[in-house]
C-alpha positions as CSV (number, residue, x, y, z in Angstrom):
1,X,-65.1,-45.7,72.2
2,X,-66.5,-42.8,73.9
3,X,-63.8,-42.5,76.7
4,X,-61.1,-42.7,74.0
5,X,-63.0,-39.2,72.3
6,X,-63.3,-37.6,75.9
7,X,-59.6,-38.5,76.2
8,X,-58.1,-37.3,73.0
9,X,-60.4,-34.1,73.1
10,X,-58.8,-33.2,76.8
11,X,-55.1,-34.2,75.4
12,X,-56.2,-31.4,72.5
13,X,-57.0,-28.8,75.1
14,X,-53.8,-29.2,77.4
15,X,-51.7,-29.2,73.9
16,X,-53.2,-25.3,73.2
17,X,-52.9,-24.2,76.9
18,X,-49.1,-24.1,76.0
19,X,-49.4,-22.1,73.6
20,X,-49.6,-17.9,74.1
21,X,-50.1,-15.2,72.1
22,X,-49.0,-11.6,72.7
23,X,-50.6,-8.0,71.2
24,X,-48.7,-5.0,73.0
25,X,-48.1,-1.6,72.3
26,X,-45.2,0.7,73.2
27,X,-46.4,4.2,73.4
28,X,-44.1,7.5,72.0
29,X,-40.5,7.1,73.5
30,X,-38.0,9.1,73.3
31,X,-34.5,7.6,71.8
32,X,-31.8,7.9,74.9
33,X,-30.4,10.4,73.4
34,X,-32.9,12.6,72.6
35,X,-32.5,12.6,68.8
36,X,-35.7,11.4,67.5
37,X,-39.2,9.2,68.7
38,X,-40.1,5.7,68.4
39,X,-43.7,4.2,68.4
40,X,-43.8,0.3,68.3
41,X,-46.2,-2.7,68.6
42,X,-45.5,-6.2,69.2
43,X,-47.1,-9.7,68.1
44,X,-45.8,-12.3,69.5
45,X,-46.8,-16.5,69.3
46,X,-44.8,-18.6,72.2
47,X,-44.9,-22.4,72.8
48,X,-44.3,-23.7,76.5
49,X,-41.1,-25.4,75.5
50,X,-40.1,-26.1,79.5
51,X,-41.9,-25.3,82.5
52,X,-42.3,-21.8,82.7
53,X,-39.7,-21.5,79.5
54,X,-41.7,-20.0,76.3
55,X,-40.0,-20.1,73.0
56,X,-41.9,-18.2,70.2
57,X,-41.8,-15.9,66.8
58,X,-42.9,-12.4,66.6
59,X,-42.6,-8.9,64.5
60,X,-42.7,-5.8,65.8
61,X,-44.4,-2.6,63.7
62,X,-42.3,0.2,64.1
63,X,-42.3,4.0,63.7
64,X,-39.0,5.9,63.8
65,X,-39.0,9.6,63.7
66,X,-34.9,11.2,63.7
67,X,-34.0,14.3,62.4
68,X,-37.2,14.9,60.1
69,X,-36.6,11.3,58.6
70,X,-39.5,8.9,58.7
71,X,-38.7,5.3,58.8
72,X,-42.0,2.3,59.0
73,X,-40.6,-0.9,59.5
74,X,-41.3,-4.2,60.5
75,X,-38.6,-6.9,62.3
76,X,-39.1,-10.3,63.0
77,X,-37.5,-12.0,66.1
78,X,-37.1,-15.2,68.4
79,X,-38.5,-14.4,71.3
80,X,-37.6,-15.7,75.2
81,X,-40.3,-15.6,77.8
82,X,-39.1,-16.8,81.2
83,X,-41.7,-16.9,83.8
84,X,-40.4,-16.4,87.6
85,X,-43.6,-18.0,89.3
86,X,-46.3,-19.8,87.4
87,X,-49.1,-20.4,89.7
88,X,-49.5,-17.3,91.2
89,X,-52.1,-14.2,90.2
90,X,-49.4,-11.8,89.6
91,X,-46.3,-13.0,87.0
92,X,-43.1,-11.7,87.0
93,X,-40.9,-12.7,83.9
94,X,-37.8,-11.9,81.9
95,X,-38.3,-11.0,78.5
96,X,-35.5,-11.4,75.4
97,X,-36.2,-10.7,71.4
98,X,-33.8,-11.1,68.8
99,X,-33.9,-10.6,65.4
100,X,-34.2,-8.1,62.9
101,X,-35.3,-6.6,59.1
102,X,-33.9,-8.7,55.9
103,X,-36.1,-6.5,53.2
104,X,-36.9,-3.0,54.1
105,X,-34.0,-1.5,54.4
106,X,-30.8,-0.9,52.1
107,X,-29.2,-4.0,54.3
108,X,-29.9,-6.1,57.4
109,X,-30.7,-3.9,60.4
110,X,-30.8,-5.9,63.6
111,X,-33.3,-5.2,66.3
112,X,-33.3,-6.6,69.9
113,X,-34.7,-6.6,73.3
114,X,-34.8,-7.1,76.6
115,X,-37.1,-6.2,79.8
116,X,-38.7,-7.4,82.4
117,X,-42.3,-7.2,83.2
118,X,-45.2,-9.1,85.1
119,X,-48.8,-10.3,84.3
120,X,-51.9,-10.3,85.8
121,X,-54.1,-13.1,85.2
122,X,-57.4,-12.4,84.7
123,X,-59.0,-15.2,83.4
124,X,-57.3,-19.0,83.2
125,X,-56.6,-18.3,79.4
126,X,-56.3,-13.8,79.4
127,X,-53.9,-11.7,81.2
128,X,-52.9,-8.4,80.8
129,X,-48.9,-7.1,81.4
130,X,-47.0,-4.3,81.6
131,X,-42.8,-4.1,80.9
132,X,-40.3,-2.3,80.4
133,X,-36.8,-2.8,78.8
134,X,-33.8,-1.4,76.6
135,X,-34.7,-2.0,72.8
136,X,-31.8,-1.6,70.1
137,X,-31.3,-1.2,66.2
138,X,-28.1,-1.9,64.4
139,X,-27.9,2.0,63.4
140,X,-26.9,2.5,67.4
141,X,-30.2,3.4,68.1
142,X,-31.5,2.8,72.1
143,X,-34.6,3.6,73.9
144,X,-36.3,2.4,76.9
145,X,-39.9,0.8,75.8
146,X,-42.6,0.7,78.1
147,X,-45.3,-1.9,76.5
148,X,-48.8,-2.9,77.7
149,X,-50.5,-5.6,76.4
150,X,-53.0,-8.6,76.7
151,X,-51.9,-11.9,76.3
152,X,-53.8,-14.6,75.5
């Protein structure tokens, strides 16, 4: 009865190895074309779907500052995670978020992402990363991200 405890325990610990979480922050950017400032954060929770394929759901706290208008919003997206290598130190990985704001707005404002980035692993179940990408809002709004993070 003992092995079958050990056994289930070690299925239990494999089972939350696939699963990641991601706390980032995005520093003040500039929109592309110069009209206003954008400060973001992300939290993100991915499952290991495929090998080195991560499906997940996250939001993203965002400050935009345009033409002495304020906005504080925060979307909700699917997010993509596609890792390059998987047993190396270093992890290079492509990066998509879609999704957007339903309630905080006058109507739907979309909200996506995409970048690239890599990870450094500094611990079996930590790792820190750095990206960068092209982020987008429904109201033709583009700037360049540059998020660091730890990911857990």
């Amino acid at each position: 009865m003992l092995f079958g405890v050990n056994k289930a325990f070690s299925q239990e610990v494999d089972k939350w190895r696939k699963i990641e979480v991601d706390v980032s922050i995005s520093p003040n950017t500039t929109e592309l074309d110069k009209s206003g400032e954008i400060i973001s954060g992300d939290i993100a929770v991915r499952y290991l779907w495929k090998p080195n394929f991560y499906v997940g759901l996250g939001t993203v706290p965002t400050y935009l500052n345009f033409y002495n208008s304020s906005y504080i919003y925060s979307p909700f997206y699917l997010s993509l995670r596609y890792e390059l290598e998987s047993d190396k130190m270093i992890l290079p990985y492509f990066l998509i978020n879609v999704g957007g704001s339903f309630f905080q707005f006058n109507d739907f404002q979309f909200q996506g992402k995409v970048a690239i980035g890599a990870e450094i692993s500094s611990s079996e179940r930590c790792g820190i990363f750095a990206e960068i990408g092209l982020a987008y809002t429904s109201s033709y709004i583009f700037w360049s991200p540059i998020s660091i993070g730890l990911r857990f």
